[in-house]
C-alpha angles and dihedrals in degrees: 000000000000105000097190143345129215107217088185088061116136118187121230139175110227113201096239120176128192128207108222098170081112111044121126117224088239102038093179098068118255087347115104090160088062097041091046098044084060100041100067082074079071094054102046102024095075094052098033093052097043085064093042078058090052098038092055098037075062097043088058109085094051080066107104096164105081092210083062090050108052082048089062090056104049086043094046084049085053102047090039085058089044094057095046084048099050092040081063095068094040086063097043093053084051076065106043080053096263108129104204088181102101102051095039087053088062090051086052090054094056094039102042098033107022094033107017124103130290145194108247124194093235147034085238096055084040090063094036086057096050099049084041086061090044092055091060104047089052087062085045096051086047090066101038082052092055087057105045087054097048085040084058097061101023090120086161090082086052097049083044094061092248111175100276085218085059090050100047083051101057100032086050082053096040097048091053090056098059087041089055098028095116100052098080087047104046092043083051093062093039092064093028123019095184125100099220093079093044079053104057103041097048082056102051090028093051098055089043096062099039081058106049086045089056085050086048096056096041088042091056095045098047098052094032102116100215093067137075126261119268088026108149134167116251134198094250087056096052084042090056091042085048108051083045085059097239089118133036116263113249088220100060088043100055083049091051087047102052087049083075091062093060103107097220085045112132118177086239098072082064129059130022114261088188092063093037087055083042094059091037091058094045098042114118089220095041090055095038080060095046089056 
C-alpha cells in the first residue's frame, strides 16, 4: 500500500553511467537463476522503453492538461536514460561471449511490428492507435512498478553478495518506476476514462510479458558460456531463490497483479515515493549525475 504522494514531483532524467569492466557473469554470487531471472530486464527493457518514448511522443499532442504534460515529458526524459543504462550491460555481456542478438531480435520484432506504429486511414483510428498503445503501457508500467519497489527492499541481494554496480542500476531504475508509476496511468485516463479498455489490454499485456520473460530467462541460460549445455532454469530453482528473497515470490506478484483490475484502483495507493526520492537522492550513479 501507497505510504505517501508528492504532489510538487517533477520528473527528471539524470545522465547516469555505469562502469561494467568488473562485472562478474553471475553477479549474484553462485546463482545464475537469480541473476538470470533479472537479466532479462536488460534484454527487453532497451527496446521496450525507446517505444514507450514514441508512443508517448505520439501520445503528446492528445494532452490537453498542461501538469500531464509536463509529467510525459519528465517521464519520456527517464525511460529514454533506462534504456541507454541497461543497453550497457547488454553490451558488456556481447563481450563476456554472451550474444544477446537472437533473443533481442524477437523483442524487435514485438516492439517495432506488433506494437510499432502504423498509418492509419483517419485522424479517429490514429488516435485510436495511439491510446491503444497507452493502455498498454499503463499495464506494463504496473508491473515495472512492482519491481522497482520489490528491487528497493530486496536486502537479500545485499546480504547474497550480489555486484553493488548491478544493484545501484536496477534500484536507480527501479526508484524511478515507482517515482514516475502513476504517468502511464494517468495519461491513460486522460485519453480514455473507461475501464474496458484498461481491462483488455492488462489481460493480453500481462501473458505476453510473463512469457517473454520465461523466453528471456531460457534464452540467457542457455547461451551463457559458464554453464553446461543443456543448463536451463526450473521452477524449483526460481521457488528457492525466491523464498530466499532474491527474486521476487509469484504469489505476491499475482496479488499485486490482480490490484490493478480494481476499477477504483490508482498506482498511488501502491510504492513509497518518499523512499524512491530517498534512494534517488543516496545512489552513487544518481549523484555522480547531480554533480
Amino acid at each position: 500500500m501507497s505510504h505517501d504522494t508528492h504532489d510538487d514531483l517533477v520528473l527528471h532524467p539524470r545522465d547516469v553511467r555505469f562502469d561494467w569492466g568488473r562485472l562478474p557473469m553471475h553477479w549474484v554470487p553462485g546463482r545464475p537463476t537469480a541473476t538470470h531471472v533479472i537479466n532479462v530486464l536488460h534484454l527487453l527493457l532497451p527496446e521496450g522503453e525507446r517505444w514507450f518514448v514514441r508512443t508517448f511522443q505520439e501520445a503528446l499532442p492528445l494532452v490537453r492538461d498542461e501538469e500531464l504534460k509536463e509529467a510525459v515529458l519528465g517521464f519520456t526524459g527517464q525511460e529514454a536514460m533506462h534504456a541507454e543504462a541497461h543497453q550497457g550491460v547488454l553490451d558488456h555481456l556481447l563481450a563476456a561471449g554472451l550474444d544477446p542478438a537472437p533473443y533481442i531480435r524477437q523483442v524487435e520484432f514485438v516492439f517495432r511490428r506488433v506494437l510499432g506504429e502504423r498509418p492509419q486511414p483517419t485522424a479517429g483510428r490514429a488516435r485510436e492507435h495511439v491510446v491503444e498503445r497507452v493502455a498498454v503501457i499503463a499495464a506494463v508500467e504496473h508491473f515495472t512498478a512492482f519491481l522497482g519497489d520489490w528491487v528497493l527492499n530486496a536486502e537479500a541481494l545485499d546480504r547474497a553478495g550480489a555486484d553493488p554496480t548491478m544493484l545501484d542500476l536496477l534500484r536507480w531504475h527501479g526508484a524511478e518506476e515507482v517515482e514516475h508509476r502513476s504517468v502511464a496511468f494517468d495519461l491513460l485516463r486522460h485519453l480514455d476514462p473507461g475501464y474496458a479498455r484498461r481491462l483488455r489490454t492488462f489481460l493480453i499485456g500481462g501473458p505476453v510479458l510473463v512469457h517473454l520473460w520465461i523466453r528471456g530467462v531460457r534464452f540467457l541460460m542457455a547461451a551463457d558460456p559458464t554453464l553446461p549445455p543443456g543448463a536451463g532454469p526450473t521452477w524449483r530453482a526460481y521457488r528457492e531463490a525466491a523464498r530466499e528473497g532474491l527474486l521476487p515470490g509469484l504469489g505476491r506478484m499475482a496479488r499485486f497483479a490482480v490490484r490493478y483490475l480494481r476499477p477504483g484502483y490508482h498506482p498511488s495507493q501502491d510504492g513509497s515515493t518518499a523512499q524512491a526520492v530517498a534512494y534517488l537522492a543516496a545512489s552513487p550513479a544518481a549523484r555522480a549525475a547531480d554533480h
